[in-house]
MOPAC internal coordinates of N, CA, C and O (Angstrom, degrees):
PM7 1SCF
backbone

  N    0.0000 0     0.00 0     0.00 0    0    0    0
  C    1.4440 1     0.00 0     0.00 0    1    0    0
  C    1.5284 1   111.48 1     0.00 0    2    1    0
  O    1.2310 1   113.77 1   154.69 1    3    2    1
  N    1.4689 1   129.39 1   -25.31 1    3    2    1
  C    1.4581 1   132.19 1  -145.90 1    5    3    2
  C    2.1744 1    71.16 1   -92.20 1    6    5    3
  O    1.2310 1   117.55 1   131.49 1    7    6    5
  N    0.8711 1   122.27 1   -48.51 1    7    6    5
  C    1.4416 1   129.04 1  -146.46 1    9    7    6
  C    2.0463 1    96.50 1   -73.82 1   10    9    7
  O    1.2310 1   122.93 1   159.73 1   11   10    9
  N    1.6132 1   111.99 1   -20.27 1   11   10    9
  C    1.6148 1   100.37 1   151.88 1   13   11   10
  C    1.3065 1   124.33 1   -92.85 1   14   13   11
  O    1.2310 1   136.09 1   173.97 1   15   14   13
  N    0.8971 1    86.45 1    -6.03 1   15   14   13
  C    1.9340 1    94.87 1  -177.91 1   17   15   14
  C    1.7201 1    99.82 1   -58.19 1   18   17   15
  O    1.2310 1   130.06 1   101.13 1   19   18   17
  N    1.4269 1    98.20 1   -78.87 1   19   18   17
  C    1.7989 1   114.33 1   170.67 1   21   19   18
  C    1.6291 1   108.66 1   -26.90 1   22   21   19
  O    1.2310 1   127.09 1   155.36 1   23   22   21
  N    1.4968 1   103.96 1   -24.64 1   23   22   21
  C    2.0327 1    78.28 1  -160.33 1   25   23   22
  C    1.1242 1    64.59 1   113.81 1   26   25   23
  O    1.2310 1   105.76 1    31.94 1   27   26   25
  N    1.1626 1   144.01 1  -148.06 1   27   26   25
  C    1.8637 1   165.27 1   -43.35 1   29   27   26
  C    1.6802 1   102.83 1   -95.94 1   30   29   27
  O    1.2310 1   118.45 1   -18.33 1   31   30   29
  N    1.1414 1   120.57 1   161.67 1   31   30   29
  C    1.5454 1   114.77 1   171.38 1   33   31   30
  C    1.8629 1   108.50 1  -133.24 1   34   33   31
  O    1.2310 1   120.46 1   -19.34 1   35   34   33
  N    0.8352 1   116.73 1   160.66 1   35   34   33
  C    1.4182 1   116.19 1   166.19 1   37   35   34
  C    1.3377 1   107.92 1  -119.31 1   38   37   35
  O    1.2310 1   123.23 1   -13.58 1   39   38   37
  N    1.5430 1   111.42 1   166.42 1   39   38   37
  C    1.4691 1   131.42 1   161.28 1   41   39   38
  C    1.3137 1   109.39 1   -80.26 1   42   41   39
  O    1.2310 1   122.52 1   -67.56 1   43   42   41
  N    1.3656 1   112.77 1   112.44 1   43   42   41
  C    1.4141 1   147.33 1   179.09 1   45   43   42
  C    1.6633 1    99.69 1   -32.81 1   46   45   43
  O    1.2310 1   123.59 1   129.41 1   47   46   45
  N    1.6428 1   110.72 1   -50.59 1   47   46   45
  C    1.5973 1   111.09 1  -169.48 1   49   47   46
  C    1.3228 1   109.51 1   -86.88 1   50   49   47
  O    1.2310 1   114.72 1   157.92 1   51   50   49
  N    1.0411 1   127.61 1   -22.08 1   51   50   49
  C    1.6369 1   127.83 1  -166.98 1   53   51   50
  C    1.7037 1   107.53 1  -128.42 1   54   53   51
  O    1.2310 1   126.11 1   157.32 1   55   54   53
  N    1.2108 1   105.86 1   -22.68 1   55   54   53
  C    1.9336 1    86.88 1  -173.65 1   57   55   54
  C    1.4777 1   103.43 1   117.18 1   58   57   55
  O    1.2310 1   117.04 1   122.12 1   59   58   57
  N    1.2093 1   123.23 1   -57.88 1   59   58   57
  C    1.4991 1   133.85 1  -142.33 1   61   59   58
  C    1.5671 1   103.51 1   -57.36 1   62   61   59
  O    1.2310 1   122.95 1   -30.21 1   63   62   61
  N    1.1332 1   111.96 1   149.79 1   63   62   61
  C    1.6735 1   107.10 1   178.91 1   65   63   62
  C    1.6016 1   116.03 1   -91.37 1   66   65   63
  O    1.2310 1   118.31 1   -32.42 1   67   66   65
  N    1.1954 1   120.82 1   147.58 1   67   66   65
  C    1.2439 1   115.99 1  -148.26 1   69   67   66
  C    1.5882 1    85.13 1  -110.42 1   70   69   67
  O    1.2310 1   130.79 1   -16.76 1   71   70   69
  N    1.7197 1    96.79 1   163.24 1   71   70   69
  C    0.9956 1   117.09 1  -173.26 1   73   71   70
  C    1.8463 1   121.68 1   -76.74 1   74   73   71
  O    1.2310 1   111.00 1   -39.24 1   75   74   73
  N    1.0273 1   134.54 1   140.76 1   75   74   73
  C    1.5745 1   118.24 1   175.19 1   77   75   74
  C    1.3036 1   140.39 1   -26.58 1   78   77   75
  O    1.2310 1   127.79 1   138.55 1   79   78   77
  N    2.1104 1   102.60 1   -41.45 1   79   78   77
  C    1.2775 1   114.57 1  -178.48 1   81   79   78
  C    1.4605 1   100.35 1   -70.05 1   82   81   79
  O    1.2310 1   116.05 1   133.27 1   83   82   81
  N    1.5826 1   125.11 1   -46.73 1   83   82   81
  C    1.3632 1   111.95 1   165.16 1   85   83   82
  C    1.5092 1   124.34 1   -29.52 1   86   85   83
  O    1.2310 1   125.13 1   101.58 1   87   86   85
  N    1.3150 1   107.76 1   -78.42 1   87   86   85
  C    1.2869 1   115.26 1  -171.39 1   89   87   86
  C    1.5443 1   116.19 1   -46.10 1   90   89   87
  O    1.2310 1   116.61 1   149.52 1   91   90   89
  N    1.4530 1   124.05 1   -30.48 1   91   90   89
  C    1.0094 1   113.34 1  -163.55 1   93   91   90
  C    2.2608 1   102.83 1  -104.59 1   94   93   91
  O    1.2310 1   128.75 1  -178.08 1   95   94   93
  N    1.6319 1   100.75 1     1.92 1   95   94   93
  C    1.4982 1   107.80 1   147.87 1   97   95   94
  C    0.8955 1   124.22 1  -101.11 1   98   97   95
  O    1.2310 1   114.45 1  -165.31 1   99   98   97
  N    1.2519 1   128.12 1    14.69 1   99   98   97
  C    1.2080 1   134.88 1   176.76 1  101   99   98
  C    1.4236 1   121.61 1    76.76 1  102  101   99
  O    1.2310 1   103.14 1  -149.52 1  103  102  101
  N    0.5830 1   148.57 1    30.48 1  103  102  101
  C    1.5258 1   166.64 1   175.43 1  105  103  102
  C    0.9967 1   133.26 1   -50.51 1  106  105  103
  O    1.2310 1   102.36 1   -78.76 1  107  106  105
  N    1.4744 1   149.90 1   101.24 1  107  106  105
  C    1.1336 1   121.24 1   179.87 1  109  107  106
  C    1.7830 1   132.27 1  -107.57 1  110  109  107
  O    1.2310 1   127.80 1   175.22 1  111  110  109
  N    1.4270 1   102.60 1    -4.78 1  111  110  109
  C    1.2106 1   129.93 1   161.55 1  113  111  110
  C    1.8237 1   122.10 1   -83.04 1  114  113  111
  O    1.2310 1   124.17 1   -30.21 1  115  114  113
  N    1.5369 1   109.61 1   149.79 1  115  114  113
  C    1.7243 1    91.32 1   163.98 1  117  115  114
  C    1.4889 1    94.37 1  -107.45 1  118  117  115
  O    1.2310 1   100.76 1  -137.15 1  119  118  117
  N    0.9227 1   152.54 1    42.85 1  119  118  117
  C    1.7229 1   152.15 1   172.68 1  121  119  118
  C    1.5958 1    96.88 1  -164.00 1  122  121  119
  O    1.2310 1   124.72 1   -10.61 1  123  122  121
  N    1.6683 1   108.55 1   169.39 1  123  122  121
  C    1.0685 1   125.73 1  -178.11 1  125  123  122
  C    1.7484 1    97.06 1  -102.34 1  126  125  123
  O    1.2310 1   119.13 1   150.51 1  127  126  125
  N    1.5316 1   119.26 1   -29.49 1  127  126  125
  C    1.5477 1   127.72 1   176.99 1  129  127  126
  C    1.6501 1   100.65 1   -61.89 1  130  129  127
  O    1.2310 1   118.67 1   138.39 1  131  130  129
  N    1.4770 1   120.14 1   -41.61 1  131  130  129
  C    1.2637 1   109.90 1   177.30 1  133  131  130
  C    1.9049 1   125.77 1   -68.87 1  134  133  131
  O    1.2310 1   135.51 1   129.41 1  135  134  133
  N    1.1456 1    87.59 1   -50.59 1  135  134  133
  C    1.7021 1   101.25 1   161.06 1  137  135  134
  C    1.3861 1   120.86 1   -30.13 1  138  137  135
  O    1.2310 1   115.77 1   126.63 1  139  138  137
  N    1.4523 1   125.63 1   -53.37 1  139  138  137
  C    1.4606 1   170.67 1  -100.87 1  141  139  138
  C    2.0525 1    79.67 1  -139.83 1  142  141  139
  O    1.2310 1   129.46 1    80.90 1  143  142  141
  N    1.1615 1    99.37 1   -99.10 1  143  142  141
  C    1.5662 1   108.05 1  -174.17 1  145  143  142
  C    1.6266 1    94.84 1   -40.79 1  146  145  143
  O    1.2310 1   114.14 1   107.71 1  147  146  145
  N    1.3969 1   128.71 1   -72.29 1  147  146  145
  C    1.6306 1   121.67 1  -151.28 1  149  147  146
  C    1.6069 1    99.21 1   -45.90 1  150  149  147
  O    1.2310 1   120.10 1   117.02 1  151  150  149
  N    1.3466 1   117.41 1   -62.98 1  151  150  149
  C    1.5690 1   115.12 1   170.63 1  153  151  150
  C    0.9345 1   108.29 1   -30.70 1  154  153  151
  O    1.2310 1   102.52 1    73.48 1  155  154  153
  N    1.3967 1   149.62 1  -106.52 1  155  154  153
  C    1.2966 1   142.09 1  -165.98 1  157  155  154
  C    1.5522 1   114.90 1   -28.73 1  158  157  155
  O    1.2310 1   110.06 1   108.67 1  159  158  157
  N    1.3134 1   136.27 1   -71.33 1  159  158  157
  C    1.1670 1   138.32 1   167.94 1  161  159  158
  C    1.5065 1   108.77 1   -30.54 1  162  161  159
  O    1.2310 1   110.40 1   140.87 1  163  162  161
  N    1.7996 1   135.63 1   -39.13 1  163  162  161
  C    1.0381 1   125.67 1   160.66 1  165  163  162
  C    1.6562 1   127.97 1   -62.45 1  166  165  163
  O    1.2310 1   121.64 1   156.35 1  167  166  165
  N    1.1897 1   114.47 1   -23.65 1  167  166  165
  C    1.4247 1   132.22 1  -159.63 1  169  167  166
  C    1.4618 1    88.37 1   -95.31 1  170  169  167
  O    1.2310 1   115.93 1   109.13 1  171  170  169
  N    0.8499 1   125.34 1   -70.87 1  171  170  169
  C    1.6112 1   122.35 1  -170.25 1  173  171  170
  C    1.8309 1   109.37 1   -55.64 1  174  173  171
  O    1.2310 1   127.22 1   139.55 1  175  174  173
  N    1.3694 1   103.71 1   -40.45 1  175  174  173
  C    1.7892 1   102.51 1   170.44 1  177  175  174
  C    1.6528 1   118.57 1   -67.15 1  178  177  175
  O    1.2310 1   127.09 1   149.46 1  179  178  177
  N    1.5803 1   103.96 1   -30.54 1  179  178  177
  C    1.6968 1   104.56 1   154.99 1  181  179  178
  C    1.1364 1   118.83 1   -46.36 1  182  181  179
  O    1.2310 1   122.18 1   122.73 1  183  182  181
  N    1.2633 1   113.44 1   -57.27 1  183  182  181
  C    1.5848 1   129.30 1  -151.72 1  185  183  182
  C    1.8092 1    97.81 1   -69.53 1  186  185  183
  O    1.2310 1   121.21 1   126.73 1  187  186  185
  N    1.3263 1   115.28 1   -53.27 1  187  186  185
  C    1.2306 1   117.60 1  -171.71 1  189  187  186
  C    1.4498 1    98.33 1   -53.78 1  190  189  187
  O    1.2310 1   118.23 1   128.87 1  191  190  189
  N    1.6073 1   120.97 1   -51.13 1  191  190  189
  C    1.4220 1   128.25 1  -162.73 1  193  191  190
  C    1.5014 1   106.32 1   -55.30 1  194  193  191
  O    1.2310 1   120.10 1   160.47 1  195  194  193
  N    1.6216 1   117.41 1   -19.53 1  195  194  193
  C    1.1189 1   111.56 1  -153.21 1  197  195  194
  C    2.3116 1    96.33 1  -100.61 1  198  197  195
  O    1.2310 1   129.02 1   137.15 1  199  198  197
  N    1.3415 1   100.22 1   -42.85 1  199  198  197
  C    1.3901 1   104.92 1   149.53 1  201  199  198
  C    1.0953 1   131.62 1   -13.64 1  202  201  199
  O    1.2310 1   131.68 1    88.00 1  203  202  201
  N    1.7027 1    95.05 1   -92.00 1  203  202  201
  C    1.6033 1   106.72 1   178.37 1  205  203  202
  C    1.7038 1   107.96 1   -57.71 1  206  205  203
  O    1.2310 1   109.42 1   160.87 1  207  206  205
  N    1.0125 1   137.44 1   -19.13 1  207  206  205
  C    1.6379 1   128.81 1   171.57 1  209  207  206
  C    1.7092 1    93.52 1   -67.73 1  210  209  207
  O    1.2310 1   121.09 1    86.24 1  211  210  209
  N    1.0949 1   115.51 1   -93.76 1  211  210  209
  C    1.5840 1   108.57 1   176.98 1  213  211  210
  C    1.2452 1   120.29 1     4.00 1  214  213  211
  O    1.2310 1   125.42 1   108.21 1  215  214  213
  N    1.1236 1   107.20 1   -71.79 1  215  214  213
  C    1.3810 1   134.13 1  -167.23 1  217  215  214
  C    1.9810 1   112.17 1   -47.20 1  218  217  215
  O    1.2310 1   130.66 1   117.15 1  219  218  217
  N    2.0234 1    97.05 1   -62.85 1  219  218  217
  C    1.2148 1    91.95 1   158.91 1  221  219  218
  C    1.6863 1   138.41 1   -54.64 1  222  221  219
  O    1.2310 1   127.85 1   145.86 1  223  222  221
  N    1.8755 1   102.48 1   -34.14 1  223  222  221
  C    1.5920 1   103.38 1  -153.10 1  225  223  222
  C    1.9166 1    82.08 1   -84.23 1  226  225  223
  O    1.2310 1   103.29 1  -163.41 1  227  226  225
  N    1.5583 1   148.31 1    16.59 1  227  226  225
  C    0.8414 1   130.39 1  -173.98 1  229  227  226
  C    1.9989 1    90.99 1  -116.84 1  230  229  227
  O    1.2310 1   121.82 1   153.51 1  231  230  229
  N    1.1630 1   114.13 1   -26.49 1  231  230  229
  C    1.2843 1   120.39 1   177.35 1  233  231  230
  C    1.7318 1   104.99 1   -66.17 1  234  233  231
  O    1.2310 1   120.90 1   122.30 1  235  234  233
  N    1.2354 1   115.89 1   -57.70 1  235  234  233
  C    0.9964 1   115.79 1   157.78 1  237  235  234
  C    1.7176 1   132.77 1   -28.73 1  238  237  235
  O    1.2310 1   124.53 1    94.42 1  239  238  237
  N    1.1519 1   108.92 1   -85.58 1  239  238  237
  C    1.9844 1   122.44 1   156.44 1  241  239  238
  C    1.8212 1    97.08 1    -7.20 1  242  241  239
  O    1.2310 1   128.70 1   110.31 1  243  242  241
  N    1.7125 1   100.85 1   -69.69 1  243  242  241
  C    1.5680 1    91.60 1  -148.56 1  245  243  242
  C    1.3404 1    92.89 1   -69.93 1  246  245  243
  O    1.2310 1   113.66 1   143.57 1  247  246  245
  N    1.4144 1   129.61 1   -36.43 1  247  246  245
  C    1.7332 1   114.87 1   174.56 1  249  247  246
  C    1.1537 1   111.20 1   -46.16 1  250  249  247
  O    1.2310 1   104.07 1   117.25 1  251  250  249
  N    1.2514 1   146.97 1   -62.75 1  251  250  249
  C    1.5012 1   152.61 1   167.36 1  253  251  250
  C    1.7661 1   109.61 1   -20.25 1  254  253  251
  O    1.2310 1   131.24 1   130.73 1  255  254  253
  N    1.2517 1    95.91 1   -49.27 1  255  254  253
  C    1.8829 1   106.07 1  -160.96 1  257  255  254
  C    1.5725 1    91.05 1   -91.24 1  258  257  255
  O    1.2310 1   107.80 1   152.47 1  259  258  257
  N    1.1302 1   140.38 1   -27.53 1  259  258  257
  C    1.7578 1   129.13 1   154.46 1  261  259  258
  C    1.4212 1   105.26 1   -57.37 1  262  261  259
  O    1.2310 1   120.31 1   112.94 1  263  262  261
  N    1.6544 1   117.02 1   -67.06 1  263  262  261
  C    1.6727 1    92.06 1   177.52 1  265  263  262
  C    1.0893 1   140.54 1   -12.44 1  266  265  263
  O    1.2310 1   127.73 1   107.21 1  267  266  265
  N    1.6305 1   102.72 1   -72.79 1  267  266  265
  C    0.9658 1   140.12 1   167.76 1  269  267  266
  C    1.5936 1   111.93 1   -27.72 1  270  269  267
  O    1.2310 1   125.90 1   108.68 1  271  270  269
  N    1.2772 1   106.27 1   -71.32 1  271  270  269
  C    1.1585 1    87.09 1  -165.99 1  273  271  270
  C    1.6244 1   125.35 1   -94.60 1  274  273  271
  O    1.2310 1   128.06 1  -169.13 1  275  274  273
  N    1.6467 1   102.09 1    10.87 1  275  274  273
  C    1.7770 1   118.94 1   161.92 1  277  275  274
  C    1.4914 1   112.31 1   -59.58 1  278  277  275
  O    1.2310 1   121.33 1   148.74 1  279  278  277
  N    1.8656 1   115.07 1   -31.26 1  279  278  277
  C    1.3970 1   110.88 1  -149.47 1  281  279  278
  C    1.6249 1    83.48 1   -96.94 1  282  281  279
  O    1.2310 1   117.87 1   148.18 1  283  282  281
  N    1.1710 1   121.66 1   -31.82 1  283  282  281
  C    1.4778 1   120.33 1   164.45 1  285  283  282
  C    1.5846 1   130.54 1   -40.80 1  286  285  283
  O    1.2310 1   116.95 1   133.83 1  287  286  285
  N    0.6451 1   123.41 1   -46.17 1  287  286  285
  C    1.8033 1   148.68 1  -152.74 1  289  287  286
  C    1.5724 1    78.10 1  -104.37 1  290  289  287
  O    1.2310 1   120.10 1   180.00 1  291  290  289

């Protein structure tokens, strides 16, 4: 954040500070391979994020359905 403050921008995937013509196309990458990689690296950290939710709200359920059926019995 300190590095838009200044004016300056970086590449989202690597750090590196980008060049003017970037900044002033808007850019947020200095390569199209980085662009390319950060997407994926986002998509796959979705994907996991989206997993591990599953994962809990089904861990959850079967705790519920043991309750359930302790207070029964």
């Amino acid at each position: 954040m300190e590095a838009r403050k200044s004016g300056f921008m970086n590449c989202l995937y690597c750090g590196k500070r980008l060049s003017l013509l970037h900044k002033l196309s808007g850019r947020e990458f200095c390569s199209e391979p980085h662009h390319t990689q950060y997407v994926q690296d986002q998509e796959t950290m979705g994907l996991a994020r989206l997993i591990e939710a599953k994962q809990v709200s089904t861990a959850k359920q079967a705790v519920s359905r043991k309750k359930g059926r302790a207070n029964v019995s």
